[in-house]
DRENPA-3360 file (N, C-alpha, C; in nm, 2 decimals, always signed):
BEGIN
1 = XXXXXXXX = +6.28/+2.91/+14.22/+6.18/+2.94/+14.12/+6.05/+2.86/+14.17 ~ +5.93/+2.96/+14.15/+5.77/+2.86/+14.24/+5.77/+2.77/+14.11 ~ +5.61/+2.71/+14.16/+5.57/+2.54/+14.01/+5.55/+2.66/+13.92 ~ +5.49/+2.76/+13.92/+5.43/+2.82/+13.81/+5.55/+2.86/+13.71 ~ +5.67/+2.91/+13.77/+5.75/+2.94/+13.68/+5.86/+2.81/+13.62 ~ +5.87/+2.73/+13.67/+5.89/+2.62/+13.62/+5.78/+2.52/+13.51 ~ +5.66/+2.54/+13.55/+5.57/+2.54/+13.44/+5.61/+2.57/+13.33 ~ +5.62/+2.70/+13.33/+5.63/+2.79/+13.24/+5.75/+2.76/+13.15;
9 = XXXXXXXX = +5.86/+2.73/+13.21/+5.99/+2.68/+13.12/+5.96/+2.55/+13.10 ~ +5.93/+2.49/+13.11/+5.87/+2.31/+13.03/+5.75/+2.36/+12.96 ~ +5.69/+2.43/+12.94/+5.64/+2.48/+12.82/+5.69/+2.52/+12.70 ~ +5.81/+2.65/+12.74/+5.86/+2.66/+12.64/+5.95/+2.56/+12.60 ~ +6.04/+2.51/+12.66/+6.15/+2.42/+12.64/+6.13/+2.29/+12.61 ~ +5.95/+2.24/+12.61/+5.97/+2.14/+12.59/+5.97/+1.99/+12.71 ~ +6.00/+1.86/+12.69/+6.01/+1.82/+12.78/+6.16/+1.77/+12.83 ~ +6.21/+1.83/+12.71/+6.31/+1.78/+12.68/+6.45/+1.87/+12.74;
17 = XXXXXXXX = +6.52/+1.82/+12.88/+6.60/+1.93/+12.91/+6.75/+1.90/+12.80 ~ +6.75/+1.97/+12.75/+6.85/+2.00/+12.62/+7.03/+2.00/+12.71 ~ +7.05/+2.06/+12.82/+7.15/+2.10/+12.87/+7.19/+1.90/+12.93 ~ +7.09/+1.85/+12.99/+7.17/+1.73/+12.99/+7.16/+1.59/+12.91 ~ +7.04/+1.63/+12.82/+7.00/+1.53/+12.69/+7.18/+1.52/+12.62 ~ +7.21/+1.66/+12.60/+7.33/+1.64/+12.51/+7.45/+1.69/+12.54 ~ +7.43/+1.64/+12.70/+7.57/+1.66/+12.80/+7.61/+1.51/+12.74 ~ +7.54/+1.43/+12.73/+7.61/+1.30/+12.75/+7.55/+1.23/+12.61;
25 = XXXXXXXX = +7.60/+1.11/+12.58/+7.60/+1.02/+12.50/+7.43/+0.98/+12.45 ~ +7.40/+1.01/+12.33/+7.22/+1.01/+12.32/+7.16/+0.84/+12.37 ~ +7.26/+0.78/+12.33/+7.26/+0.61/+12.39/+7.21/+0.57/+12.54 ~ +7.25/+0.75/+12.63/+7.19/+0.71/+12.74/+7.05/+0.77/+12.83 ~ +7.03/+0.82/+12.70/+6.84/+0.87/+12.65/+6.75/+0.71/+12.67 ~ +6.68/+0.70/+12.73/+6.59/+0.59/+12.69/+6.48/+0.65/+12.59 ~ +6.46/+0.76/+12.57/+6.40/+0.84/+12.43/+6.47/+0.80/+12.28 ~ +6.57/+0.79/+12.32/+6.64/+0.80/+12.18/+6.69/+0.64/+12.15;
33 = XXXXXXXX = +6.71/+0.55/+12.30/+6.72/+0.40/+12.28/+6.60/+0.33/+12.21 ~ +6.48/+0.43/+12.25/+6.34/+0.35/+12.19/+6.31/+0.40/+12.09 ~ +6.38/+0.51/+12.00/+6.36/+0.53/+11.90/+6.48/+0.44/+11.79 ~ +6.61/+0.40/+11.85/+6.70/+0.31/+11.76/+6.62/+0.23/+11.74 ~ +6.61/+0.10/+11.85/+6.55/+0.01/+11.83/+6.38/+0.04/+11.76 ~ +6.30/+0.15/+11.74/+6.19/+0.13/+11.66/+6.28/+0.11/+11.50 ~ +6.39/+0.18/+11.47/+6.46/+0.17/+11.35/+6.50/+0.03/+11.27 ~ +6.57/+0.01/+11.42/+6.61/-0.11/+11.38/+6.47/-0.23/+11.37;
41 = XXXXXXXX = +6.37/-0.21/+11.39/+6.29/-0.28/+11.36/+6.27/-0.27/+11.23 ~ +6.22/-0.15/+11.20/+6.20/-0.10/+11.00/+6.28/-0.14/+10.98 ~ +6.41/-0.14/+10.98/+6.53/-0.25/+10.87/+6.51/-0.33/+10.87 ~ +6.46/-0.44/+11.01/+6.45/-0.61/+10.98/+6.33/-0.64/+10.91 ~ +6.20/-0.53/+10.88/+6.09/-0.54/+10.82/+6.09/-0.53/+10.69 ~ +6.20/-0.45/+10.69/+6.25/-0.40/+10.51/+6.36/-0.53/+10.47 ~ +6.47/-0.61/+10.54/+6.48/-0.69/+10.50/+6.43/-0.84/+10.49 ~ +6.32/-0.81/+10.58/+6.23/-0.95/+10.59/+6.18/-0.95/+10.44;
49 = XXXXXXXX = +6.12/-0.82/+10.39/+6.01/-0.80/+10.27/+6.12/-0.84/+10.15 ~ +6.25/-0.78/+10.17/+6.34/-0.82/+10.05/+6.33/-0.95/+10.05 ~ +6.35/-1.07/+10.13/+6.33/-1.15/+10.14/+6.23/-1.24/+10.11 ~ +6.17/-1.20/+10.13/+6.02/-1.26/+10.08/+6.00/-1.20/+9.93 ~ +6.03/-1.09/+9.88/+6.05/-1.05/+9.71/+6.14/-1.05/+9.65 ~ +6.26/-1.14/+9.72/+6.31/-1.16/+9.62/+6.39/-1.18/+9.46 ~ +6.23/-1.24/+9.42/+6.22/-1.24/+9.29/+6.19/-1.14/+9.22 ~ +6.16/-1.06/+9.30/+6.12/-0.93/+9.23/+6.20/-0.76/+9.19;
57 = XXXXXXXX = +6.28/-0.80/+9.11/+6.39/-0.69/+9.09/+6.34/-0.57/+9.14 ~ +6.21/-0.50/+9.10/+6.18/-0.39/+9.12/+6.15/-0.32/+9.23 ~ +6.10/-0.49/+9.29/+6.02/-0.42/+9.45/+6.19/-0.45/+9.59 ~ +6.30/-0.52/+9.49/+6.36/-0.50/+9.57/+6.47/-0.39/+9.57 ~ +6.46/-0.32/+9.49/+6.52/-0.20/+9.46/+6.46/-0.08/+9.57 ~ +6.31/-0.09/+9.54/+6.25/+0.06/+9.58/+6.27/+0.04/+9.77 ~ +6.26/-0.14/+9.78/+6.29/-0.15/+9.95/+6.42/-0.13/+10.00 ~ +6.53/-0.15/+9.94/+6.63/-0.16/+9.96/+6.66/+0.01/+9.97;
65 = XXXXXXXX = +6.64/+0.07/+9.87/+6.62/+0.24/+9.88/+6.57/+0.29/+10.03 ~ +6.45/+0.23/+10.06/+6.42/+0.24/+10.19/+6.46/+0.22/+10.28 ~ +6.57/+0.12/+10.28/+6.63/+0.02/+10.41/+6.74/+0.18/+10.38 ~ +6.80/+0.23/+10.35/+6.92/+0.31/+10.32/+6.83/+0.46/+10.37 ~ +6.70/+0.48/+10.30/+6.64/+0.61/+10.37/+6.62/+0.62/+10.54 ~ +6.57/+0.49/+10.59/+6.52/+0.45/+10.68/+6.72/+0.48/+10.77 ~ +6.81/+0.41/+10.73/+6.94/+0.41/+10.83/+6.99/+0.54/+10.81 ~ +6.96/+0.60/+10.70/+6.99/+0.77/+10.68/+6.98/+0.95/+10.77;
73 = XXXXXXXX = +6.80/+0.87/+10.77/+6.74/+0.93/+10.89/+6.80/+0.96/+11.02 ~ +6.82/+0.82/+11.06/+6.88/+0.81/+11.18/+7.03/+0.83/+11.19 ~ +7.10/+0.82/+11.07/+7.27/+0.89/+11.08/+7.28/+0.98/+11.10 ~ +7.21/+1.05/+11.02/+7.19/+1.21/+11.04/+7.15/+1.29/+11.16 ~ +7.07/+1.21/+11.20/+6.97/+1.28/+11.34/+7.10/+1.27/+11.46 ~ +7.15/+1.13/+11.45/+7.28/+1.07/+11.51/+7.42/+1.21/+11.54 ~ +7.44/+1.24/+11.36/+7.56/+1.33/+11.36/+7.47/+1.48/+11.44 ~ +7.40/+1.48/+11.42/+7.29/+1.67/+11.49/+7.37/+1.65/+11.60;
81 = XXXXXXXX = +7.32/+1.52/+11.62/+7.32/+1.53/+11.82/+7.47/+1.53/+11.84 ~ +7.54/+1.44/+11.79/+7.67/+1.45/+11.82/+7.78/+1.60/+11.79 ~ +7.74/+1.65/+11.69/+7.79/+1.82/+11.67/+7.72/+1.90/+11.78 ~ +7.63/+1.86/+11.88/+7.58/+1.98/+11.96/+7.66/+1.93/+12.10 ~ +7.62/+1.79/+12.09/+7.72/+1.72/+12.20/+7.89/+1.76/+12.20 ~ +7.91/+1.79/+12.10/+8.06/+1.84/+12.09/+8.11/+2.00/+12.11 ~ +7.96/+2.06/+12.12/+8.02/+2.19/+12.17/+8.01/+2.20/+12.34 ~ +7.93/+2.09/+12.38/+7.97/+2.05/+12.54/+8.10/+2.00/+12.60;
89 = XXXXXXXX = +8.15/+1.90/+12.48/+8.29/+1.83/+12.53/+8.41/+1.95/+12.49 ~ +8.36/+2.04/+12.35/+8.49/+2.15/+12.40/+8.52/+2.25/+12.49 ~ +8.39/+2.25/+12.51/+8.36/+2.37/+12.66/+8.34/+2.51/+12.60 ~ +8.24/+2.47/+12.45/+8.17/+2.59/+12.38/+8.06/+2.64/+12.49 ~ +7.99/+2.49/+12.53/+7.86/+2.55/+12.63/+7.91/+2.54/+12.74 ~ +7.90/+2.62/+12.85/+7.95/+2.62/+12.94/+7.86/+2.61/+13.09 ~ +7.78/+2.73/+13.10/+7.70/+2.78/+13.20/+7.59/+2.83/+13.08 ~ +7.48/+2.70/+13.10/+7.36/+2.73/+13.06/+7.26/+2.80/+13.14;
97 = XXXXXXXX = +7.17/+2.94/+13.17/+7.11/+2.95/+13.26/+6.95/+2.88/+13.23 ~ +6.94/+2.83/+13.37/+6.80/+2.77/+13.32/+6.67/+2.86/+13.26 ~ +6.57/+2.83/+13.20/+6.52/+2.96/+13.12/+6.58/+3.04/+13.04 ~ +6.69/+3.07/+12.97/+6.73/+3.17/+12.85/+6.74/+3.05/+12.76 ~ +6.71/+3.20/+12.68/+6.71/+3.14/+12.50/+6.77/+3.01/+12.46 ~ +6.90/+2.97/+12.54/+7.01/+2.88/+12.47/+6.94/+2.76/+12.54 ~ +6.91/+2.74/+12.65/+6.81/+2.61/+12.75/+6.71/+2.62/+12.67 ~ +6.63/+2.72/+12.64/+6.53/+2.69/+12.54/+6.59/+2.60/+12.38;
105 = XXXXXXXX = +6.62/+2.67/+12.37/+6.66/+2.60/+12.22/+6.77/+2.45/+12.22 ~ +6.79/+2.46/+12.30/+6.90/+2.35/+12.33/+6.77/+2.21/+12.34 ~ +6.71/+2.27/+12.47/+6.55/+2.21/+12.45/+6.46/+2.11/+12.33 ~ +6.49/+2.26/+12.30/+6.41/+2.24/+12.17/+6.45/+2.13/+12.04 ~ +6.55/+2.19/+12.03/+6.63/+2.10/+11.94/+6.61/+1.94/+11.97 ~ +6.69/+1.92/+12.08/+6.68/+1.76/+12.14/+6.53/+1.69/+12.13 ~ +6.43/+1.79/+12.14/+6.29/+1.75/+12.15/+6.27/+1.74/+12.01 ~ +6.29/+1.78/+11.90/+6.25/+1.80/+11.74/+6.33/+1.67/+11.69;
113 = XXXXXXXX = +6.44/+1.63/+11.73/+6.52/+1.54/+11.66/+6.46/+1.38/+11.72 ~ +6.44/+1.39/+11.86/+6.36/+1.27/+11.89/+6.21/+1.23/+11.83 ~ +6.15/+1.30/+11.85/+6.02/+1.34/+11.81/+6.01/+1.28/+11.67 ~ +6.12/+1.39/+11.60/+6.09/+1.36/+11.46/+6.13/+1.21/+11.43 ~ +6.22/+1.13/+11.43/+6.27/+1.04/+11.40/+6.17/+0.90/+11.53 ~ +6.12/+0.97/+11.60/+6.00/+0.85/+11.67/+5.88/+0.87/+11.58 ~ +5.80/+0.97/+11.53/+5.71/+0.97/+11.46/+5.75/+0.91/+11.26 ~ +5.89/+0.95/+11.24/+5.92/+0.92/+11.13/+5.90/+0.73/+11.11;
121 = XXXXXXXX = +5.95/+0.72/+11.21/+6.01/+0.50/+11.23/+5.87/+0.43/+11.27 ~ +5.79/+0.52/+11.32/+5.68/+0.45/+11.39/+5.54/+0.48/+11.23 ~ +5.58/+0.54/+11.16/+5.52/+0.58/+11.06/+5.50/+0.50/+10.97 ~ +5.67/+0.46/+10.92/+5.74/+0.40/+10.83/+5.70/+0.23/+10.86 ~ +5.73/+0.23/+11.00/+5.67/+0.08/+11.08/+5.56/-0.01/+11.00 ~ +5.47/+0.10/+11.04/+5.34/+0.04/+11.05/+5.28/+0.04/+10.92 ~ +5.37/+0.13/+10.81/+5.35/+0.11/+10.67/+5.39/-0.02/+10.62 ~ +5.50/-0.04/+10.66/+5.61/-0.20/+10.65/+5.50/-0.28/+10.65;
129 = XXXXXXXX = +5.40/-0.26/+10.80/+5.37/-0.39/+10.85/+5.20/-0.41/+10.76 ~ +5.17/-0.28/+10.72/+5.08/-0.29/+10.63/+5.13/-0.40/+10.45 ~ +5.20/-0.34/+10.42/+5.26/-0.40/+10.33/+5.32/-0.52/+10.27 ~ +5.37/-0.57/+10.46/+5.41/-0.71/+10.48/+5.23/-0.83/+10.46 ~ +5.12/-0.74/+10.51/+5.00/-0.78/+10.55/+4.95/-0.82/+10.43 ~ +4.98/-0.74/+10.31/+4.92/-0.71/+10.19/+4.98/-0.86/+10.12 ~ +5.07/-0.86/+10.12/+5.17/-0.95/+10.04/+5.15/-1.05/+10.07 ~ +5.12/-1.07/+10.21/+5.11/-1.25/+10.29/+4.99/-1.29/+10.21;
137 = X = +4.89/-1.18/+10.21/+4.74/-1.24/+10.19/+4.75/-1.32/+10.08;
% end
């Protein structure tokens, strides 16, 4: 295949090659390592804030709700990848051709679930850290 037509399929597909994103374990993504750990930061931010509000029944209710939306997110995004990963380990996927529909979407997928849950945590983040800012003052 020339650059142009390989171009052309990381356009559609994404940057994300789907066939071996979720051949293997998402743990061995550094996309998806650097999206745990943005996670796991929002939880230590959300239990830092409980902490520091303690006293405050209400505000530690609606954080704690959070700390549970926030680990939710990412279970879920977790089980996606693991049910697509499992039609690799039964030998549902088999012979992906590169460029058709299924490399596309397979693509695609891997790319929407990282994406989403990097833009989700880094969102959620910087709200935390707004909030932590608010409260210190």
């Amino acid at each position: 295949m020339n650059d142009l037509g390989s171009d052309i399929l990381l356009q559609r597909r994404g940057p994300y090659d789907g066939r071996k994103f979720l051949s293997q374990s998402p743990f061995r993504s550094g996309r998806f390592l650097t999206v745990t750990m943005i996670c796991l930061v929002c939880l230590i931010l959300v239990l830092y804030l409980m902490f520091r509000q303690r006293h405050e029944l209400p505000i530690i209710v609606v954080l704690s709700m959070a700390g549970f939306t926030i680990a939710g997110i990412w279970w879920r995004a977790w089980r996606y990848l693991d049910r697509l990963r499992q039609l690799y380990l039964e030998g549902s996927i088999k012979e992906v051709a590169t460029g058709s529909p299924l490399d596309i979407a397979l693509g695609v997928a891997a790319g929407a679930i990282n994406d989403t849950l990097f833009f989700s945590f880094t969102t959620i983040g910087m709200l935390l850290a707004i909030i932590i800012r608010v409260i210190t003052k």
